[in-house]
N, CA and C atoms of all chains as a GROMACS GRO file, in nm:
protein
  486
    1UNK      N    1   1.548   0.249   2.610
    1UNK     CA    2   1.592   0.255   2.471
    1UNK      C    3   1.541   0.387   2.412
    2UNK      N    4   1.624   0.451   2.361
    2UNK     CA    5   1.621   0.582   2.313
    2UNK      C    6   1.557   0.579   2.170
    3UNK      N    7   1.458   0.659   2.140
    3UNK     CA    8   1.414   0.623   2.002
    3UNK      C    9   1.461   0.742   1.935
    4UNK      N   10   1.544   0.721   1.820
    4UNK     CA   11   1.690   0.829   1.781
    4UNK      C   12   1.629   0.835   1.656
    5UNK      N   13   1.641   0.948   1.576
    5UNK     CA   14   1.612   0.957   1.459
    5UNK      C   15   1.647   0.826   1.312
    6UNK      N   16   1.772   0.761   1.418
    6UNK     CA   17   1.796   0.671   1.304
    6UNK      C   18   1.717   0.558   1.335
    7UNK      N   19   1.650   0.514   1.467
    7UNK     CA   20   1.564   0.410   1.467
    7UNK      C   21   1.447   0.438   1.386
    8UNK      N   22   1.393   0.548   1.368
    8UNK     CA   23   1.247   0.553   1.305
    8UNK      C   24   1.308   0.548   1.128
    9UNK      N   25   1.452   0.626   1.109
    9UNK     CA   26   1.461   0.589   0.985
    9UNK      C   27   1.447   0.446   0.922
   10UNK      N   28   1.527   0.353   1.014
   10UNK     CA   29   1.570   0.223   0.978
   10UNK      C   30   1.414   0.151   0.980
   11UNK      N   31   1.340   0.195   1.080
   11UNK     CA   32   1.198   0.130   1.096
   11UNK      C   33   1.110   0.172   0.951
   12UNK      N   34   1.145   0.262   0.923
   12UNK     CA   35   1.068   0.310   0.730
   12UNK      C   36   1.097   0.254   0.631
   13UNK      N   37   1.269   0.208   0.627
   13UNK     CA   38   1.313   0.120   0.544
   13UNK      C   39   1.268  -0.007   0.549
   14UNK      N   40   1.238  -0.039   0.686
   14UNK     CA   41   1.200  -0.157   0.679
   14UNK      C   42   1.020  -0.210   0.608
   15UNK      N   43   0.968  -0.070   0.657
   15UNK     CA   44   0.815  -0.071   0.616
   15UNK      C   45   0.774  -0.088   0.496
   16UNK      N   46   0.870   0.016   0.423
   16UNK     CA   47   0.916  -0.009   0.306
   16UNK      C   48   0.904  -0.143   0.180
   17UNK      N   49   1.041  -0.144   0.279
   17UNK     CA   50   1.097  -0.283   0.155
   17UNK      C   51   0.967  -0.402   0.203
   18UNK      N   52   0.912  -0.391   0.326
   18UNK     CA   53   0.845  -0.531   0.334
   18UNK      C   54   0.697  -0.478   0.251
   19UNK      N   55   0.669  -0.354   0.227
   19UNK     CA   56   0.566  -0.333   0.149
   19UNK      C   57   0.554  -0.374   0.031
   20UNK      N   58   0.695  -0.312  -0.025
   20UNK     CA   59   0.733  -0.391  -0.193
   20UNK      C   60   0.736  -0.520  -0.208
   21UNK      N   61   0.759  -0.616  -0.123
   21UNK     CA   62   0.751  -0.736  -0.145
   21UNK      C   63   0.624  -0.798  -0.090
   22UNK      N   64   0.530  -0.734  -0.018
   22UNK     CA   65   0.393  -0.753  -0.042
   22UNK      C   66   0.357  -0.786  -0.174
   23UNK      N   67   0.376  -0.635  -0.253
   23UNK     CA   68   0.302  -0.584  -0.397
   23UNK      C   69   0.355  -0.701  -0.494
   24UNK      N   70   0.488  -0.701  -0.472
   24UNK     CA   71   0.575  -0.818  -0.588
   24UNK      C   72   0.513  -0.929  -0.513
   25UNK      N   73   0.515  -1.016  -0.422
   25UNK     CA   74   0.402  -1.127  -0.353
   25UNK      C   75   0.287  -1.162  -0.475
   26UNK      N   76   0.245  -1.025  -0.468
   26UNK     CA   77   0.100  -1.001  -0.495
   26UNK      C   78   0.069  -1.019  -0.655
   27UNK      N   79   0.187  -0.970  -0.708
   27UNK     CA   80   0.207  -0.949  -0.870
   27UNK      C   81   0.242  -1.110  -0.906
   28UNK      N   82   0.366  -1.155  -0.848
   28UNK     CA   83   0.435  -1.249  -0.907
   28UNK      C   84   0.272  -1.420  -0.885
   29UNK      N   85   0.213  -1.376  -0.809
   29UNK     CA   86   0.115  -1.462  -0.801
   29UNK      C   87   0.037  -1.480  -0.906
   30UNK      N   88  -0.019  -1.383  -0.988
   30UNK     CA   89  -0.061  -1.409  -1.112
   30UNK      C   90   0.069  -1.383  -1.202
   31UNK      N   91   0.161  -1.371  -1.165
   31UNK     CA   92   0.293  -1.357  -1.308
   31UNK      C   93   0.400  -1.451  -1.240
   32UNK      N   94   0.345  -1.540  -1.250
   32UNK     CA   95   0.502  -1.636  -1.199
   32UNK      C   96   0.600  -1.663  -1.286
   33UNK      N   97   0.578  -1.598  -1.433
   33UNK     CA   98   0.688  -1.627  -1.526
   33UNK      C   99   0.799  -1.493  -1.562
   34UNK      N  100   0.770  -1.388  -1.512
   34UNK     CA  101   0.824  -1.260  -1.466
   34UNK      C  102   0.956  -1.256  -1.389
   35UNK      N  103   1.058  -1.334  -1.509
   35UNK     CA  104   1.170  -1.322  -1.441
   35UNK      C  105   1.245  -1.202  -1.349
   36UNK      N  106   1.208  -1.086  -1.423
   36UNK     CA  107   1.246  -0.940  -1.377
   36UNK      C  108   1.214  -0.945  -1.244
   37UNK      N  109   1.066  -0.942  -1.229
   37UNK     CA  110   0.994  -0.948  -1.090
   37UNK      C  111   1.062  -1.013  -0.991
   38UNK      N  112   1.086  -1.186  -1.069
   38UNK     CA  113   1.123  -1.231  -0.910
   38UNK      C  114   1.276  -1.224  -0.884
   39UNK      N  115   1.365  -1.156  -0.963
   39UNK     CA  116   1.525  -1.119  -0.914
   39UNK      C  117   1.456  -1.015  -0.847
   40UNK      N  118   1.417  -0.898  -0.864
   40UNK     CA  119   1.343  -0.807  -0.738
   40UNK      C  120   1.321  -0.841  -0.644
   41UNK      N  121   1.207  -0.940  -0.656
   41UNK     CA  122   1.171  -0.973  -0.546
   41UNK      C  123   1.306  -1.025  -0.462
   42UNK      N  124   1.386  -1.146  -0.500
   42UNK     CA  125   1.485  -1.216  -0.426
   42UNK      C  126   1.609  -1.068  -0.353
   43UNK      N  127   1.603  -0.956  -0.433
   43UNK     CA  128   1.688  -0.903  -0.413
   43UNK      C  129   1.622  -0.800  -0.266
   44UNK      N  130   1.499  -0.773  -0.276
   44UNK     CA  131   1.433  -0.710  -0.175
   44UNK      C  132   1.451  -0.801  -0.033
   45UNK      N  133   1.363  -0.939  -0.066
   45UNK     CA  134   1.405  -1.037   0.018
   45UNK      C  135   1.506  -1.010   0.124
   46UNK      N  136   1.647  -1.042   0.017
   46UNK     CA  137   1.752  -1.009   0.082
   46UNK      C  138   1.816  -0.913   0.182
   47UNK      N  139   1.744  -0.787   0.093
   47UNK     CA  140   1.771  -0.664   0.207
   47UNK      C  141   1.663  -0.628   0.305
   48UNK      N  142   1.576  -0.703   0.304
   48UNK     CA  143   1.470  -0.691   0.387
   48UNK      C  144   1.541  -0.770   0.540
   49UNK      N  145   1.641  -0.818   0.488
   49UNK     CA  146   1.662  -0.966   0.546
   49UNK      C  147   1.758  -0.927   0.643
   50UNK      N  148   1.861  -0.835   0.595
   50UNK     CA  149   1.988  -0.762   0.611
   50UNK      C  150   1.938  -0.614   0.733
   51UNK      N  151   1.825  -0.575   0.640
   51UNK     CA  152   1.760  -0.428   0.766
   51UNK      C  153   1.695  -0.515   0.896
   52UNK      N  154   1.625  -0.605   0.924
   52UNK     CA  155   1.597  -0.683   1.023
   52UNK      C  156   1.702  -0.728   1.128
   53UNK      N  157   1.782  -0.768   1.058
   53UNK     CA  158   1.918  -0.850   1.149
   53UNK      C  159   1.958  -0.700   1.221
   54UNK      N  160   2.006  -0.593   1.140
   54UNK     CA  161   2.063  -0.465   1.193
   54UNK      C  162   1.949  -0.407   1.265
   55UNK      N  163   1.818  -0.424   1.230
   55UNK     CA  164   1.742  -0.370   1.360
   55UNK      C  165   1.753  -0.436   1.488
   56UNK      N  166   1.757  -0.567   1.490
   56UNK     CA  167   1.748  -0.657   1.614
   56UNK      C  168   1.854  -0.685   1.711
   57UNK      N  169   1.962  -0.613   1.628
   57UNK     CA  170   2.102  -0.628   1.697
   57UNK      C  171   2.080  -0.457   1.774
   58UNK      N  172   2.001  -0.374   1.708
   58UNK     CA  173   2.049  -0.247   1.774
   58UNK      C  174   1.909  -0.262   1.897
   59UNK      N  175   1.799  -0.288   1.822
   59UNK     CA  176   1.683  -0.264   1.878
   59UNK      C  177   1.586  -0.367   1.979
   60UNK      N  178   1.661  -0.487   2.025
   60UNK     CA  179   1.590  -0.605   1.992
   60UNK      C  180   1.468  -0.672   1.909
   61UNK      N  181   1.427  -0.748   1.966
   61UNK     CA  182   1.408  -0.849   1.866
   61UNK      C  183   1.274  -0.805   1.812
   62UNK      N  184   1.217  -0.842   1.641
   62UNK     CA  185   1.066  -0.796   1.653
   62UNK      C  186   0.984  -0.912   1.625
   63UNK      N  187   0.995  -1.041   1.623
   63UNK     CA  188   0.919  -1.125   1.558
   63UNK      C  189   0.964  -1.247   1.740
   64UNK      N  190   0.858  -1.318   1.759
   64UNK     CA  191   0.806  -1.446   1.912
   64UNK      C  192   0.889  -1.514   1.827
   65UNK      N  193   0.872  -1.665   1.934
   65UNK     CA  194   0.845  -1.798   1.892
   65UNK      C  195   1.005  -1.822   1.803
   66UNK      N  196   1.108  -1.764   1.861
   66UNK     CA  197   1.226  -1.809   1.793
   66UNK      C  198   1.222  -1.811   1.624
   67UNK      N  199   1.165  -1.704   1.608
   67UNK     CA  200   1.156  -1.608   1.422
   67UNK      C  201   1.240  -1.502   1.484
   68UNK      N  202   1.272  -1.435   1.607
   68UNK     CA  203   1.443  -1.364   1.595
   68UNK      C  204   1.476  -1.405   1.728
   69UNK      N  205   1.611  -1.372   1.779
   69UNK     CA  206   1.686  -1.423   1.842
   69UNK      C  207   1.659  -1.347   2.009
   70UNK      N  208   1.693  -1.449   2.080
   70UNK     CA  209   1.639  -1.445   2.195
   70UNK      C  210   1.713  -1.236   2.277
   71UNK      N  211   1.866  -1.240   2.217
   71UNK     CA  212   1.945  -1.123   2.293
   71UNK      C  213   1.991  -1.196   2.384
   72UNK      N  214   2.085  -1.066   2.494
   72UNK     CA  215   2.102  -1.091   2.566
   72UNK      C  216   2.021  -1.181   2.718
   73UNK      N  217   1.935  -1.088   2.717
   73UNK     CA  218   1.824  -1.058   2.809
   73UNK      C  219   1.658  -1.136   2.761
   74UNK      N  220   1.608  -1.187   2.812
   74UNK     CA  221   1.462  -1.203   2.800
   74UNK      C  222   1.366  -1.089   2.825
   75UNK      N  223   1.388  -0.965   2.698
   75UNK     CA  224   1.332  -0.859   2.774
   75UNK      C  225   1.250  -0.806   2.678
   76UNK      N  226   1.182  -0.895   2.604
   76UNK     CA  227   1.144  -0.816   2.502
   76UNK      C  228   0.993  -0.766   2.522
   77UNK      N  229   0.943  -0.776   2.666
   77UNK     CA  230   0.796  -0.716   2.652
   77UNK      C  231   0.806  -0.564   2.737
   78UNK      N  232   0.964  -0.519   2.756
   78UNK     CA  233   1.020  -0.370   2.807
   78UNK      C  234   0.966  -0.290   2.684
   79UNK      N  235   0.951  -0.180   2.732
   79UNK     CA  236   0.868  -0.073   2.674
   79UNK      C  237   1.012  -0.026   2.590
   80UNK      N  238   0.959   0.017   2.437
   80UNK     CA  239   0.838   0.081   2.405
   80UNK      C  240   0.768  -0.054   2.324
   81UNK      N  241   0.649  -0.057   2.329
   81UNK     CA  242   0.569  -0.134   2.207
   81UNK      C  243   0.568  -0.054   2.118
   82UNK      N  244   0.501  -0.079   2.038
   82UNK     CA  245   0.483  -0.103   1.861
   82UNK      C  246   0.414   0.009   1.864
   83UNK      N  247   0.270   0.056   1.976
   83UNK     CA  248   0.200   0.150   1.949
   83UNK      C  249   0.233   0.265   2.014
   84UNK      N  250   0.375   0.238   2.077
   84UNK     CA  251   0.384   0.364   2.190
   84UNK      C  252   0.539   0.441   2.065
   85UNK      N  253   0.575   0.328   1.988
   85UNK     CA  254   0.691   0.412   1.905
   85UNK      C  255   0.647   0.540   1.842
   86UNK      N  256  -2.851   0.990  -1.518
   86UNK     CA  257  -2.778   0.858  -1.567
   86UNK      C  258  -2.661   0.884  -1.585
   87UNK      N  259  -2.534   0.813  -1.601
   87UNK     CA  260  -2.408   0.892  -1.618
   87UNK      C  261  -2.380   0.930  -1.776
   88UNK      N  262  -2.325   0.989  -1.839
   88UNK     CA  263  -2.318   1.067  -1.925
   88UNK      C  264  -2.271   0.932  -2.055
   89UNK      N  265  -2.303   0.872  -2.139
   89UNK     CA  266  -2.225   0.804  -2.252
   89UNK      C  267  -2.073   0.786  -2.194
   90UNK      N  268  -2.040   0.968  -2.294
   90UNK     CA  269  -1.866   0.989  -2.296
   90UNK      C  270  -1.791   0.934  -2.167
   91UNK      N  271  -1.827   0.948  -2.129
   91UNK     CA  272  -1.781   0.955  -1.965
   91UNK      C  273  -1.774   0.793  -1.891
   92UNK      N  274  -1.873   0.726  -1.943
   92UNK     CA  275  -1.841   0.568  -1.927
   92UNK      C  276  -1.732   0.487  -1.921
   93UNK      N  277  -1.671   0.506  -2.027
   93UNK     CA  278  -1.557   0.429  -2.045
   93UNK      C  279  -1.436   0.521  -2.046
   94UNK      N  280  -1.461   0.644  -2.004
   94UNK     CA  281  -1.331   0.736  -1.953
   94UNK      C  282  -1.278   0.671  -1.836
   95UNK      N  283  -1.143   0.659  -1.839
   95UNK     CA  284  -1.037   0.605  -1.714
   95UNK      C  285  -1.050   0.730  -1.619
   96UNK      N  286  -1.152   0.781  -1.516
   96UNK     CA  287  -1.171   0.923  -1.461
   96UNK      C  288  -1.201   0.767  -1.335
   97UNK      N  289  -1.140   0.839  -1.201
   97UNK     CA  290  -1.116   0.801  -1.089
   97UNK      C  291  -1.251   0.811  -1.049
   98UNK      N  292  -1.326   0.916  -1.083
   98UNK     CA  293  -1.475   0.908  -0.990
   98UNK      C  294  -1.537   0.942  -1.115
   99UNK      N  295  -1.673   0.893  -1.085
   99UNK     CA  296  -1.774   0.965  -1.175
   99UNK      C  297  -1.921   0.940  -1.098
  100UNK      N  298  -2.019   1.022  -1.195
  100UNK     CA  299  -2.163   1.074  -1.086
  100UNK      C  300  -2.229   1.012  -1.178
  101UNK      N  301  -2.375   1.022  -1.127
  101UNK     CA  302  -2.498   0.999  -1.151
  101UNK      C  303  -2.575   1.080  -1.078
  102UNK      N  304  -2.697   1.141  -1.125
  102UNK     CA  305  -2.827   1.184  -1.116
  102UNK      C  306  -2.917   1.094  -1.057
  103UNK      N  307  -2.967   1.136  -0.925
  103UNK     CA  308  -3.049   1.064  -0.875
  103UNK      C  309  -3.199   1.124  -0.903
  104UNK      N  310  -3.306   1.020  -0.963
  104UNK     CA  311  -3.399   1.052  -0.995
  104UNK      C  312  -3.480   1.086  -0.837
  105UNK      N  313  -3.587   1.191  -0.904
  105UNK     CA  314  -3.605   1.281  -0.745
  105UNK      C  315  -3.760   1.285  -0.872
  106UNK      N  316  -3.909   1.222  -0.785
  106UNK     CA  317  -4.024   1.222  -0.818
  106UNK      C  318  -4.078   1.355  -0.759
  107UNK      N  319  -4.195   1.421  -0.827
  107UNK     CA  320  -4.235   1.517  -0.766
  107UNK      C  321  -4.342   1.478  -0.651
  108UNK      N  322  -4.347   1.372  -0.644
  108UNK     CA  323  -4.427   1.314  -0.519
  108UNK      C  324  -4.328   1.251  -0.428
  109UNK      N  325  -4.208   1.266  -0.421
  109UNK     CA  326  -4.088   1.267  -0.328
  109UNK      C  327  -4.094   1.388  -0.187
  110UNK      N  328  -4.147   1.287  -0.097
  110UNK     CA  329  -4.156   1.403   0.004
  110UNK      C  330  -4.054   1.441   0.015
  111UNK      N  331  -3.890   1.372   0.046
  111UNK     CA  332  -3.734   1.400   0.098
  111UNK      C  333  -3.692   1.496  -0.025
  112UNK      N  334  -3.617   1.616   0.020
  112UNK     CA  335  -3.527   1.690  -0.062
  112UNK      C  336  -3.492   1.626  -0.178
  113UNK      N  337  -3.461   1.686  -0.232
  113UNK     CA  338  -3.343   1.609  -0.386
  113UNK      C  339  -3.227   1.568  -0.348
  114UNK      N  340  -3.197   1.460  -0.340
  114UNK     CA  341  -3.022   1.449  -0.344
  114UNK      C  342  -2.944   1.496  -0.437
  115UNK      N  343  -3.011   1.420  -0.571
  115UNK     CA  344  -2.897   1.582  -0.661
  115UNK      C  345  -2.838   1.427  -0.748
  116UNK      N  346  -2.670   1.497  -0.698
  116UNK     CA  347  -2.596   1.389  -0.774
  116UNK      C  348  -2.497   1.311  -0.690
  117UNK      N  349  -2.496   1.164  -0.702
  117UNK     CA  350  -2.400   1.124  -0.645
  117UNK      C  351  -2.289   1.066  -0.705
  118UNK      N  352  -2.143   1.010  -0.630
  118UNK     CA  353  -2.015   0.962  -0.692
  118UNK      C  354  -2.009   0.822  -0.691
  119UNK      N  355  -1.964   0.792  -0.759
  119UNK     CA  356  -1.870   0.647  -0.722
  119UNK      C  357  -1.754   0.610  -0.780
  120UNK      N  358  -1.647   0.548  -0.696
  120UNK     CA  359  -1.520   0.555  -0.726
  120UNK      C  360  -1.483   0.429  -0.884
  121UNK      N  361  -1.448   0.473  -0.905
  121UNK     CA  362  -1.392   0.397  -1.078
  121UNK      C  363  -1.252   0.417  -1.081
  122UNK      N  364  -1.194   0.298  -0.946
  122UNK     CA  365  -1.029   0.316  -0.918
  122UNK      C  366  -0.974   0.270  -1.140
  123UNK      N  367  -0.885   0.284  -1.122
  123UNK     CA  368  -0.771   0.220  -1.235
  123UNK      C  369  -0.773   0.077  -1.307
  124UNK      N  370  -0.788   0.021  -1.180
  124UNK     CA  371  -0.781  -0.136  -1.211
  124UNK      C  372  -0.865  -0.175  -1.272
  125UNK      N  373  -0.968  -0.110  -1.309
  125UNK     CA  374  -1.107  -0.154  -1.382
  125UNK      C  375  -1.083  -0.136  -1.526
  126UNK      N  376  -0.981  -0.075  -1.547
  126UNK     CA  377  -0.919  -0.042  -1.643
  126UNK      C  378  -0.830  -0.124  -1.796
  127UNK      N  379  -0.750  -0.147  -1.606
  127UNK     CA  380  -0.628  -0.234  -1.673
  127UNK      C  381  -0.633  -0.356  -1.759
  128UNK      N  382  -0.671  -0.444  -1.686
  128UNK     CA  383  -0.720  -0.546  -1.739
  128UNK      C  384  -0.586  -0.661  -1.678
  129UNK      N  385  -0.573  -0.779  -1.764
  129UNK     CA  386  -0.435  -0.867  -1.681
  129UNK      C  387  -0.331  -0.728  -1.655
  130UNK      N  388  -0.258  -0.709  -1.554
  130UNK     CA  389  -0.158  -0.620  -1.543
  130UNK      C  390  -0.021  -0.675  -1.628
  131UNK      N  391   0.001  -0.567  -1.736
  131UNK     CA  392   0.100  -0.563  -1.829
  131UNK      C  393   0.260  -0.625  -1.764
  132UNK      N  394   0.360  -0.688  -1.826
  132UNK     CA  395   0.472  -0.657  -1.761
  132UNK      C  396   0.554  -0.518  -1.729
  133UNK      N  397   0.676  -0.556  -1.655
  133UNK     CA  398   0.738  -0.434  -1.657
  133UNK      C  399   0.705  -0.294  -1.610
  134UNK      N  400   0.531  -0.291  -1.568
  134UNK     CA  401   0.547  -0.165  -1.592
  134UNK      C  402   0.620  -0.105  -1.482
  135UNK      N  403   0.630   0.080  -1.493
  135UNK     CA  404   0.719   0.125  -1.414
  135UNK      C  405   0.662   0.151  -1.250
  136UNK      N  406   0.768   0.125  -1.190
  136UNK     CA  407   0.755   0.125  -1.013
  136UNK      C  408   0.750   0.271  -0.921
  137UNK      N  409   0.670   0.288  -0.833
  137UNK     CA  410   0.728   0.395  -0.748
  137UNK      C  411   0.881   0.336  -0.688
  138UNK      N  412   0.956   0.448  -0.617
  138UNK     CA  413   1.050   0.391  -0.498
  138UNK      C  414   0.977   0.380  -0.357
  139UNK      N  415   1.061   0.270  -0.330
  139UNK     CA  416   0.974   0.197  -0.178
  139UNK      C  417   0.901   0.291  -0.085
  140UNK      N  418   0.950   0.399  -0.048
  140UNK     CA  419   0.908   0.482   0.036
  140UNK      C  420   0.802   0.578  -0.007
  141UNK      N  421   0.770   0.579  -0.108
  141UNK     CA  422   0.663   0.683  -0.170
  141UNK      C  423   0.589   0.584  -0.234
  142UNK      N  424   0.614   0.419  -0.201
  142UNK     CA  425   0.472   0.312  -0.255
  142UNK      C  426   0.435   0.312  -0.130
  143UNK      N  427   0.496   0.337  -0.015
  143UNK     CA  428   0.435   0.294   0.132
  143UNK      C  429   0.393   0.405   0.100
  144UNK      N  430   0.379   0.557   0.084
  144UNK     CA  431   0.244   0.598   0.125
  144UNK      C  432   0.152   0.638   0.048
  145UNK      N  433   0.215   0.623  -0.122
  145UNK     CA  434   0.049   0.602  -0.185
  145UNK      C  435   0.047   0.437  -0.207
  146UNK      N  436   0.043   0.390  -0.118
  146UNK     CA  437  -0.021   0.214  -0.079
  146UNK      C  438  -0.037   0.143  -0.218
  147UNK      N  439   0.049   0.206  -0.352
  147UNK     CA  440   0.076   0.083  -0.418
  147UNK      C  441   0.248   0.118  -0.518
  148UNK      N  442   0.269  -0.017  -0.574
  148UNK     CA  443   0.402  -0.019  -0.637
  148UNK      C  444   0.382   0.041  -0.762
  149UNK      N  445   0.285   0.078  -0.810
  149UNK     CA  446   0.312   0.086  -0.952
  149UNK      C  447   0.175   0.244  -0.983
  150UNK      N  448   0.259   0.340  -1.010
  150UNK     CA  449   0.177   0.454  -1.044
  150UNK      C  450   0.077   0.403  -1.154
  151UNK      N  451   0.064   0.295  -1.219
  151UNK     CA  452  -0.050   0.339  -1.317
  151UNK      C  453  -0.214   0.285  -1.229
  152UNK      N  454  -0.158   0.254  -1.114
  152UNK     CA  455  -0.299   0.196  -1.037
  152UNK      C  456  -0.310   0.291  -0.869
  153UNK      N  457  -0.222   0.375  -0.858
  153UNK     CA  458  -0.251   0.480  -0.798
  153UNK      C  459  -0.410   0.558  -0.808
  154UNK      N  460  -0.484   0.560  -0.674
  154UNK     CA  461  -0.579   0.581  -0.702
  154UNK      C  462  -0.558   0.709  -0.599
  155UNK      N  463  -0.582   0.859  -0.573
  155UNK     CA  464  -0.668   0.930  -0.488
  155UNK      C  465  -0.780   0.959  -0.460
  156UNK      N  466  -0.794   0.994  -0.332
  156UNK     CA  467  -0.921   0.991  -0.352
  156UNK      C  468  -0.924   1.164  -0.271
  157UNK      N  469  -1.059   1.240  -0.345
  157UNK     CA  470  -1.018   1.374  -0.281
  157UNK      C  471  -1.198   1.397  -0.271
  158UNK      N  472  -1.279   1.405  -0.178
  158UNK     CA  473  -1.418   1.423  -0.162
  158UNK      C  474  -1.463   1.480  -0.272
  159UNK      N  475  -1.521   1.435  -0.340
  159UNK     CA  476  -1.606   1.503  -0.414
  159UNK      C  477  -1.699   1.572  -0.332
  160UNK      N  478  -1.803   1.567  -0.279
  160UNK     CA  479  -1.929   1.582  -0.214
  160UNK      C  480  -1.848   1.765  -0.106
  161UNK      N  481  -1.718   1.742  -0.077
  161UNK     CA  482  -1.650   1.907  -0.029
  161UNK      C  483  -1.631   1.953  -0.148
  162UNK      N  484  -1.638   1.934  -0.260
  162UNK     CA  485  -1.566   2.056  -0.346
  162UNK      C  486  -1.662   2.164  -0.390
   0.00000   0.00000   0.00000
């Protein structure tokens, strides 16, 4: 698997958006009445949700235990790992 | 001691004077820092306030510029 400029892009977006919904996590916990916040949040959610599916279809899978989908192949401990990207 | 004014200034770092006895065999240390991030500041965090975009909160590691902290050595400058 070729690591192409658009995989490391798509991998930032993803770092990204799951960062912001850390922070909103983090906020909406003491502000649970912050309507603003949590359409953000739901809307991050969403595309957090949307960049995952399109990573896993190009890149396989990043999450065990049937949290993403198996692929074709049972191959998901083929190089590269996480620390070699 | 740290200065009055300077107490309750929203300033990211501030020093103190370390008392140095003349029966102190070790050098003087002088003065040292300590960090006085934002949040000490704030108090409950306000609504609304305004956001970085996602990619420039991932790398100053928060969502919201008013709790942006740097940190730049004091002790090199």
């Amino acid at each position: 698997m070729e690591l192409t400029q658009e995989y490391y892009s798509l991998l930032e977006d993803i770092q990204a958006v799951d960062f912001v919904l850390v922070e909103l996590t983090l906020y909406l916990d003491t502000h649970p009445g912050d309507v603003n916040a949590l359409a953000q949040f739901n809307q991050y959610a969403a595309y957090s949700k949307q960049l995952k599916a399109r990573y896993e279809s190009l890149y396989g899978p990043l999450l065990q235990y049937g949290n993403s989908l198996g692929g074709e192949s049972w191959d998901w401990c083929k190089a590269p790992w996480p620390w070699q990207v | 001691m740290t200065q009055p004014h300077e107490r309750l200034q929203n300033t990211p770092m501030k020093a103190y004077k370390v008392f140095h006895a003349p029966t102190d065999p070790c050098p003087p240390i002088g003065v040292k820092f300590y960090s006085t991030p934002p949040n000490l500041y704030v108090g409950f965090q306000p609504y609304n306030l305004e956001q970085f975009a996602p990619k420039e909160a991932l790398r100053k590691g928060t969502l919201w510029p008013v709790f942006y902290d740097f940190y730049d050595n004091p002790y090199k400058k």
